[in-house]
BALOBA-1460 file (C-alpha; in Angstrom, 3 decimals):
// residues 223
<rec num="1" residu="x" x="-94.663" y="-186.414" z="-201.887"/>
<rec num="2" residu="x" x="-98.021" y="-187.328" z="-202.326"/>
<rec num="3" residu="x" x="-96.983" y="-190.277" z="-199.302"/>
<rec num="4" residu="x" x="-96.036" y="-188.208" z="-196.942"/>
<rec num="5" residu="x" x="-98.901" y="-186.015" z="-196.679"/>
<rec num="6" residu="x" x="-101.121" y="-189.026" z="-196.720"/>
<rec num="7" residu="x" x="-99.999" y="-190.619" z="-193.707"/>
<rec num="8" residu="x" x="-101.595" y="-188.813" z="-191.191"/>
<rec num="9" residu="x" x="-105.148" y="-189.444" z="-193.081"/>
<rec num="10" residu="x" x="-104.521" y="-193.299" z="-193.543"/>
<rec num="11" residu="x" x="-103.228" y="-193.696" z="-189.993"/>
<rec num="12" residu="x" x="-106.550" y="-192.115" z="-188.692"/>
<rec num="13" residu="x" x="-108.773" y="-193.912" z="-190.760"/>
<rec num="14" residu="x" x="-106.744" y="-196.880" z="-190.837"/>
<rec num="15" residu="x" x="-105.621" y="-197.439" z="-187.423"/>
<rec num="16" residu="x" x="-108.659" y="-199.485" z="-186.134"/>
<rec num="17" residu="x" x="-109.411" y="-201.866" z="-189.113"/>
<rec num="18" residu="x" x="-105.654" y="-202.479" z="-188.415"/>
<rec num="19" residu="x" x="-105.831" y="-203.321" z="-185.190"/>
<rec num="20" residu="x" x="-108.714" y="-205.691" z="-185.911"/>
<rec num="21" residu="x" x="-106.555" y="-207.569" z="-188.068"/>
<rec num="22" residu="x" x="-103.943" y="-207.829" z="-185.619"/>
<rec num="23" residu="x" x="-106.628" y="-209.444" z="-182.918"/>
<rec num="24" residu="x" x="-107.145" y="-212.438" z="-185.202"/>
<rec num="25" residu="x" x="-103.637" y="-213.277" z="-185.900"/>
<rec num="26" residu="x" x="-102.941" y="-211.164" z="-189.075"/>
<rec num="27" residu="x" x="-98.966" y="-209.861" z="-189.011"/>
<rec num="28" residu="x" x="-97.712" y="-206.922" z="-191.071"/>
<rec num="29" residu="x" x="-96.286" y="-209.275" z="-192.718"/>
<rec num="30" residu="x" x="-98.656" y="-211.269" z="-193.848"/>
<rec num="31" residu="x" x="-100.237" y="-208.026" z="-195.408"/>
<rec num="32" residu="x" x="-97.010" y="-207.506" z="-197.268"/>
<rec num="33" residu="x" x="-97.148" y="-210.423" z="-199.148"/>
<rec num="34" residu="x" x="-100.601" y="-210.581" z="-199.637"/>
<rec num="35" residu="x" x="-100.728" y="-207.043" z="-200.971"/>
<rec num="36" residu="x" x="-97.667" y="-207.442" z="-203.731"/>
<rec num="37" residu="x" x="-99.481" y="-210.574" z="-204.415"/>
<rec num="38" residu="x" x="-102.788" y="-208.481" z="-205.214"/>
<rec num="39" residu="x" x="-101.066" y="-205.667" z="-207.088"/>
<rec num="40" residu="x" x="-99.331" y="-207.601" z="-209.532"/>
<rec num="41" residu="x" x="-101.668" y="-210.006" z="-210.154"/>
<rec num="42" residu="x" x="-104.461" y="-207.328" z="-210.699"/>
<rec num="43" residu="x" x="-101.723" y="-205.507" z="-213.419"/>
<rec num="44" residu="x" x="-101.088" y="-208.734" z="-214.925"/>
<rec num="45" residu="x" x="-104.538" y="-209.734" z="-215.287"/>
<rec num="46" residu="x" x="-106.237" y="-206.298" z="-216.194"/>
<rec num="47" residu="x" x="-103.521" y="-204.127" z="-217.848"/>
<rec num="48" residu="x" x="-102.087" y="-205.910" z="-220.855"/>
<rec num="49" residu="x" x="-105.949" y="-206.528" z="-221.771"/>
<rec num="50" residu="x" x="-106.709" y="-203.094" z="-222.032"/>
<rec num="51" residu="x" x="-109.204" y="-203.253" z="-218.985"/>
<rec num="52" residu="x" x="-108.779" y="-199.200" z="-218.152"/>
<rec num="53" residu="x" x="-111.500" y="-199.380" z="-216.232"/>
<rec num="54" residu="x" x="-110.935" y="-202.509" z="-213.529"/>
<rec num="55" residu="x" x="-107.589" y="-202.093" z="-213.144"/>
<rec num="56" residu="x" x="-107.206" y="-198.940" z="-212.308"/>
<rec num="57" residu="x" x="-110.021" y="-199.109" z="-209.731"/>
<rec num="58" residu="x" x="-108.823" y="-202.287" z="-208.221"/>
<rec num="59" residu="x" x="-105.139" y="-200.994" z="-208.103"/>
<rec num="60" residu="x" x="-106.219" y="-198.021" z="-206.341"/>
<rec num="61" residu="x" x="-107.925" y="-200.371" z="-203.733"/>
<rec num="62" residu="x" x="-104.616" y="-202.162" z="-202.969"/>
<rec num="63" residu="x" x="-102.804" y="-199.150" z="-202.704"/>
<rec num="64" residu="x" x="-105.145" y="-197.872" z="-199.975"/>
<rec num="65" residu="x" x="-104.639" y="-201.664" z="-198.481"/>
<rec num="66" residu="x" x="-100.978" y="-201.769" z="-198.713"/>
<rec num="67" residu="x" x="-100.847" y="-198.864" z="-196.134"/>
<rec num="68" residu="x" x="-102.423" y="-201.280" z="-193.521"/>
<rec num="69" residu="x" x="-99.314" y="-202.999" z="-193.177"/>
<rec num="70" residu="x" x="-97.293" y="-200.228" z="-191.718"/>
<rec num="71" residu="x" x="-99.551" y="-199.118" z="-189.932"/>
<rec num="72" residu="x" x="-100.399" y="-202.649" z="-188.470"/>
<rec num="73" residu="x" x="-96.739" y="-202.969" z="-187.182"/>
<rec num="74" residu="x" x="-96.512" y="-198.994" z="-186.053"/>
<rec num="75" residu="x" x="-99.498" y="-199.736" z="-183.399"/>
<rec num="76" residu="x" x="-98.552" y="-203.021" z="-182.521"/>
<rec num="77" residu="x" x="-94.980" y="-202.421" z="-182.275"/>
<rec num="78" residu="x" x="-94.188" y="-205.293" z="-184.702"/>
<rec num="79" residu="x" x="-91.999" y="-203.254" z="-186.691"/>
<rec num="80" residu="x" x="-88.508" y="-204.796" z="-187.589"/>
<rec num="81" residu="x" x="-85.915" y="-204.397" z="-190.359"/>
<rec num="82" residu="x" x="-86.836" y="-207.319" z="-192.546"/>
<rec num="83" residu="x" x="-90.339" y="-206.160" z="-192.477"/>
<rec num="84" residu="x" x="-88.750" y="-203.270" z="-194.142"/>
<rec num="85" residu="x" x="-86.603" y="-204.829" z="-196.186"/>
<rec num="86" residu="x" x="-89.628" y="-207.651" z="-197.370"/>
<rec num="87" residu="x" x="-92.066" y="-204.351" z="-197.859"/>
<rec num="88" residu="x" x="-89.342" y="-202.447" z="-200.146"/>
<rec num="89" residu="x" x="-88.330" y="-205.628" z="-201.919"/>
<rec num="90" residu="x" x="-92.160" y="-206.504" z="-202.886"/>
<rec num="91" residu="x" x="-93.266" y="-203.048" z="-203.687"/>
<rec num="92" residu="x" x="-90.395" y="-203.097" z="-206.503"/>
<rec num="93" residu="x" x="-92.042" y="-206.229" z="-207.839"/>
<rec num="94" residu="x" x="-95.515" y="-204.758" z="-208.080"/>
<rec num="95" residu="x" x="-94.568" y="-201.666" z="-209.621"/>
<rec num="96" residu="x" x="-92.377" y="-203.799" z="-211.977"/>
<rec num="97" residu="x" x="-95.788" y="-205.469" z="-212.894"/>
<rec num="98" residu="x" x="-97.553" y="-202.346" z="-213.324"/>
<rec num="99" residu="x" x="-95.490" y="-200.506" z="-215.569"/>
<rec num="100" residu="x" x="-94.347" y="-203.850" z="-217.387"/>
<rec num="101" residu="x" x="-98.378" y="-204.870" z="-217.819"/>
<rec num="102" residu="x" x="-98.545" y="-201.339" z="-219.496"/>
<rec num="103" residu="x" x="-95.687" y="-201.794" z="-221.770"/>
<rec num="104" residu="x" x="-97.121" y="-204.938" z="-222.693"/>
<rec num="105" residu="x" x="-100.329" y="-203.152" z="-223.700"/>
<rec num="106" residu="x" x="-98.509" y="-201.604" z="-226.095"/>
<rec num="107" residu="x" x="-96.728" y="-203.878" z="-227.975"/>
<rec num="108" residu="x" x="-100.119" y="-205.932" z="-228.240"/>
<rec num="109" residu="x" x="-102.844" y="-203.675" z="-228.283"/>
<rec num="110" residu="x" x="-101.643" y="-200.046" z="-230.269"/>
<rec num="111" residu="x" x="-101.097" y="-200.148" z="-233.991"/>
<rec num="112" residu="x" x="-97.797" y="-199.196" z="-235.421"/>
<rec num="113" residu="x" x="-96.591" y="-195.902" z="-235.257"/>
<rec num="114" residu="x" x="-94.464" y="-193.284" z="-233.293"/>
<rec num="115" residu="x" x="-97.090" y="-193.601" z="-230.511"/>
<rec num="116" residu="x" x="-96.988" y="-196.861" z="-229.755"/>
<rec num="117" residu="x" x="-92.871" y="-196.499" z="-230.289"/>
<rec num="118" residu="x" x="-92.756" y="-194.220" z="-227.683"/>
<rec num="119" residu="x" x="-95.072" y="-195.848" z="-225.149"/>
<rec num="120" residu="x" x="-93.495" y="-198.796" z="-225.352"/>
<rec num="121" residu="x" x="-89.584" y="-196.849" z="-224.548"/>
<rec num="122" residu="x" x="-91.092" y="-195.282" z="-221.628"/>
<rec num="123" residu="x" x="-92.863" y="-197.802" z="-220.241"/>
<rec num="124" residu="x" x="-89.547" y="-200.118" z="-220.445"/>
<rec num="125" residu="x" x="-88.190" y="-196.530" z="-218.995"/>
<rec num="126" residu="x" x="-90.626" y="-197.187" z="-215.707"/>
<rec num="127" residu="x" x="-89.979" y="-200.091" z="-215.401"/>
<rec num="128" residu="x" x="-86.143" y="-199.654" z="-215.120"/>
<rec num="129" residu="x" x="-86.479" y="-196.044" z="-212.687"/>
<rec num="130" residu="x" x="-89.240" y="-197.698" z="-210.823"/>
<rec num="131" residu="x" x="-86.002" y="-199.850" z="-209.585"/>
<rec num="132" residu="x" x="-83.302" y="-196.819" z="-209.756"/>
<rec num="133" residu="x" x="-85.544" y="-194.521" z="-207.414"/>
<rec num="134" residu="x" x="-85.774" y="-196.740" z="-204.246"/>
<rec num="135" residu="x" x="-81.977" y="-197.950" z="-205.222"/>
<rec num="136" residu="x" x="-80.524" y="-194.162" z="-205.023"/>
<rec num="137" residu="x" x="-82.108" y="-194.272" z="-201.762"/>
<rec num="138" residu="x" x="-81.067" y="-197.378" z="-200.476"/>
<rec num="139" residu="x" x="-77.463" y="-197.171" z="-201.770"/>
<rec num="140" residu="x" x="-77.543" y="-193.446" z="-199.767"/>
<rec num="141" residu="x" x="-78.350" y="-195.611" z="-196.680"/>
<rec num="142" residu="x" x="-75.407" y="-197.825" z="-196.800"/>
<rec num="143" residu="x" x="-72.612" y="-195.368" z="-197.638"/>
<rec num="144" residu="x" x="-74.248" y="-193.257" z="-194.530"/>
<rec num="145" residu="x" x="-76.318" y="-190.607" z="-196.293"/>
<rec num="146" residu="x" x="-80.134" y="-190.100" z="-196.647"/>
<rec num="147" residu="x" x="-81.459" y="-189.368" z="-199.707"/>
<rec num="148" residu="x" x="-85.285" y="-189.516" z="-198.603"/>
<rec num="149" residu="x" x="-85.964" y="-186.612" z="-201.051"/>
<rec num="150" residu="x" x="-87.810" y="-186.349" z="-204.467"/>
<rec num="151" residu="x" x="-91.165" y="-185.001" z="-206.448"/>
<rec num="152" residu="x" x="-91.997" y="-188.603" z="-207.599"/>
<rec num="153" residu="x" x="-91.971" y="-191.202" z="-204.776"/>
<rec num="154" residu="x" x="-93.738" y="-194.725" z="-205.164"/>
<rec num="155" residu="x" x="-97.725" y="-192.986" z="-204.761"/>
<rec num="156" residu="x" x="-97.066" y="-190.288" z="-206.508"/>
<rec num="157" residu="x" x="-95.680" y="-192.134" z="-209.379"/>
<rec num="158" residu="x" x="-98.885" y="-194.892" z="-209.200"/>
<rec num="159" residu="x" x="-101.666" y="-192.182" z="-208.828"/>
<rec num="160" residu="x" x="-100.238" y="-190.223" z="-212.161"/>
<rec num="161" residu="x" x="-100.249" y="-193.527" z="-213.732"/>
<rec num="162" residu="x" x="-103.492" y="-194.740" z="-212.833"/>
<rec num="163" residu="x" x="-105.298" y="-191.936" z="-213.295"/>
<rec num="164" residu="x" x="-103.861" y="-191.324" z="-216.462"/>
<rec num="165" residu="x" x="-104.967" y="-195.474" z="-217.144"/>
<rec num="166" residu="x" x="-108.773" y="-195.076" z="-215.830"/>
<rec num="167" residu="x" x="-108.868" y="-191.302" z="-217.791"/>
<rec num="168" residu="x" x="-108.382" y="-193.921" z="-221.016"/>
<rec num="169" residu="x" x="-110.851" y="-196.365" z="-219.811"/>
<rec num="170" residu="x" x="-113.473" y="-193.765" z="-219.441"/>
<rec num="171" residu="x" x="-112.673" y="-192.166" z="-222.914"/>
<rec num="172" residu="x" x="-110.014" y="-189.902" z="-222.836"/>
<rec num="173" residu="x" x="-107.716" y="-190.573" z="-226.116"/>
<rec num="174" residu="x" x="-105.029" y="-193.621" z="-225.857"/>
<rec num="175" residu="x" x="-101.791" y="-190.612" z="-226.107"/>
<rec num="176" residu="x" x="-103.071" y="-189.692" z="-222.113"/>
<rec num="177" residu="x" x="-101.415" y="-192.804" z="-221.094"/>
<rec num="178" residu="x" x="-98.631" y="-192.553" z="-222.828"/>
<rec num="179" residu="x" x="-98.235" y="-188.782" z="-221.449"/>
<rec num="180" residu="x" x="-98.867" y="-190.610" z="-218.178"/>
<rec num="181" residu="x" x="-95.810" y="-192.393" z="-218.432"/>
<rec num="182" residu="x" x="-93.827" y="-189.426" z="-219.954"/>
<rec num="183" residu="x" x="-94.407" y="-187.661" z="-216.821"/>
<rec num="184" residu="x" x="-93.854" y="-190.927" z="-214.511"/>
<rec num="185" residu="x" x="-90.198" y="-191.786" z="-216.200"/>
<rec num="186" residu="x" x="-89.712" y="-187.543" z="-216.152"/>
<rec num="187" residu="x" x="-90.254" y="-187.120" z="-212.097"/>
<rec num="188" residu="x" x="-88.108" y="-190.852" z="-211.576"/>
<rec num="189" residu="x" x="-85.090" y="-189.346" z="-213.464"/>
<rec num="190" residu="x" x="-85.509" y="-185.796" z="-211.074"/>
<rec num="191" residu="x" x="-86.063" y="-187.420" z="-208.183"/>
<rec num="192" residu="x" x="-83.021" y="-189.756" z="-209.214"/>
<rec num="193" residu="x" x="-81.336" y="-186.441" z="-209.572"/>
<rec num="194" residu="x" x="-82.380" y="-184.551" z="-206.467"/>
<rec num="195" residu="x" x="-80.857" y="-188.221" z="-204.145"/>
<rec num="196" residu="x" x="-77.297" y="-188.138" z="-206.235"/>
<rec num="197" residu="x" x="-77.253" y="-184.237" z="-205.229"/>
<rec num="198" residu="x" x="-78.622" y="-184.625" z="-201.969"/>
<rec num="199" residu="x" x="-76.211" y="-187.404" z="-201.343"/>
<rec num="200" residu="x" x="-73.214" y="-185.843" z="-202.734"/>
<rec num="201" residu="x" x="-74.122" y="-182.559" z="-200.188"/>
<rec num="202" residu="x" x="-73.633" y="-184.770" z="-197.284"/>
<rec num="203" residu="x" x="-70.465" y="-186.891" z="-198.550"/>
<rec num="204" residu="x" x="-68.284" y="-184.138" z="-200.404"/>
<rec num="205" residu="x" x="-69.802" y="-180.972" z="-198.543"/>
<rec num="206" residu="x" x="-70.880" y="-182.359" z="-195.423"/>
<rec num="207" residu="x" x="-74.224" y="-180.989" z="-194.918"/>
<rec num="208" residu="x" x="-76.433" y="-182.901" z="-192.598"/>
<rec num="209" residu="x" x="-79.179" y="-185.402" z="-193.885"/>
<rec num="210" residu="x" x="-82.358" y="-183.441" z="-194.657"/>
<rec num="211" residu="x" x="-85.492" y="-184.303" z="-192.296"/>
<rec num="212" residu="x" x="-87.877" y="-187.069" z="-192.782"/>
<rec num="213" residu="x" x="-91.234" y="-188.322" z="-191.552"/>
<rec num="214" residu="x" x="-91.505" y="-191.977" z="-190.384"/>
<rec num="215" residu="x" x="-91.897" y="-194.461" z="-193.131"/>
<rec num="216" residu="x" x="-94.344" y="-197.554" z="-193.592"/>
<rec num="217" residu="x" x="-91.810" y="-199.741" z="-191.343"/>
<rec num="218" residu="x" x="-89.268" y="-198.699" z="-189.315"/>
<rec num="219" residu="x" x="-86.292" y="-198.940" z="-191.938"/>
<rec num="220" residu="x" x="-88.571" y="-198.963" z="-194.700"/>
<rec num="221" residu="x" x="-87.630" y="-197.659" z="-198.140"/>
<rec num="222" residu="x" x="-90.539" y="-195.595" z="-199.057"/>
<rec num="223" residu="x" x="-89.998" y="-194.671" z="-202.632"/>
């Protein structure tokens, strides 16, 4: 959700730097790769280390970044279906290294007990419905539904996450993460929920495919 109300801001602000890139040879592209690159690299270095602080701030400044990339091949009409394809397919690894960086935190850094039990089963839950989510949706696609619905898309799911990540870094008690992830792997499984129904509207009732604003690319799977 928290995408799609975003995109008006980030194209505003956004649009120029973009365009700058773009005069010196950057592609969207490019800023795909070099984006997934940063996000997982910043998880993997920051997260399983218990660095609350860092990562979380540095993760939040690739997010912001990986909007340029869209936006890059919106204005200069570089937009094509592998771009979409490369952008979905690269976002799944990053969030894999996210939530897989976190579960690692557990098993090395929390002492034995139900909380780090259940920290580590939901972050291995993440991990798993940070793959289902954009596959409901991409499965919809090529049996000829939409399923571009849901309360947890790919920001919302990273800004509950990292805030819940930096609130730990800055004090809070080590349970707010795992509550973080309790209510990451709880909106996956709805908005999991809300695609099969959505779908199954279209295919056994045949109600038309609900509305959608453009995504990052111009087949891109933004979940």
């Amino acid at each position: 959700m928290l995408g799609q109300y975003g995109r008006g801001l980030t194209k505003a602000l956004l649009t120029r730097p973009a365009l700058a890139m773009a005069r010196v040879g950057i592609t969207p592209n490019m800023l795909t790769v070099t984006g997934a690159v940063a996000s997982a690299g910043v998880a993997v270095a920051t997260l399983p280390q218990g660095r609350f602080v860092v990562g979380p701030l540095l993760l939040a400044l690739v997010l912001i970044g990986d909007s340029f990339d869209g936006i890059l091949a919106r204005a200069t009409g570089r937009g094509s279906v592998f771009g979409a394809f490369l952008d979905s397919t690269l976002d799944r690894l990053a969030d894999g290294a996210v939530f897989g960086s976190l579960t690692a935190w557990a098993g090395l850094r929390l002492k034995d007990g139900p909380l780090r039990t259940w920290t580590l089963c939901l972050g291995i839950a993440c991990v798993v419905l940070a793959a289902v989510v954009p596959y409901a949706q991409a499965r919809a696609k090529s049996v000829g539904a939409t399923a571009a619905v849901g309360i947890a898309e790919r920001t919302d799911r990273l800004v509950v996450i990292g805030a819940a990540v930096l609130a730990v870094g800055l004090g809070a008690p080590t349970w707010v993460v795992t509550a973080g992830l309790a209510l990451v792997a709880l909106g996956s499984l709805v908005t999991v929920a809300q695609r099969v129904l959505v779908v199954r509207r279209q295919l056994v009732d045949g109600a038309p495919a609900p509305a959608r604003a453009g995504g990052r690319r111009s087949a891109a799977v933004n979940a």
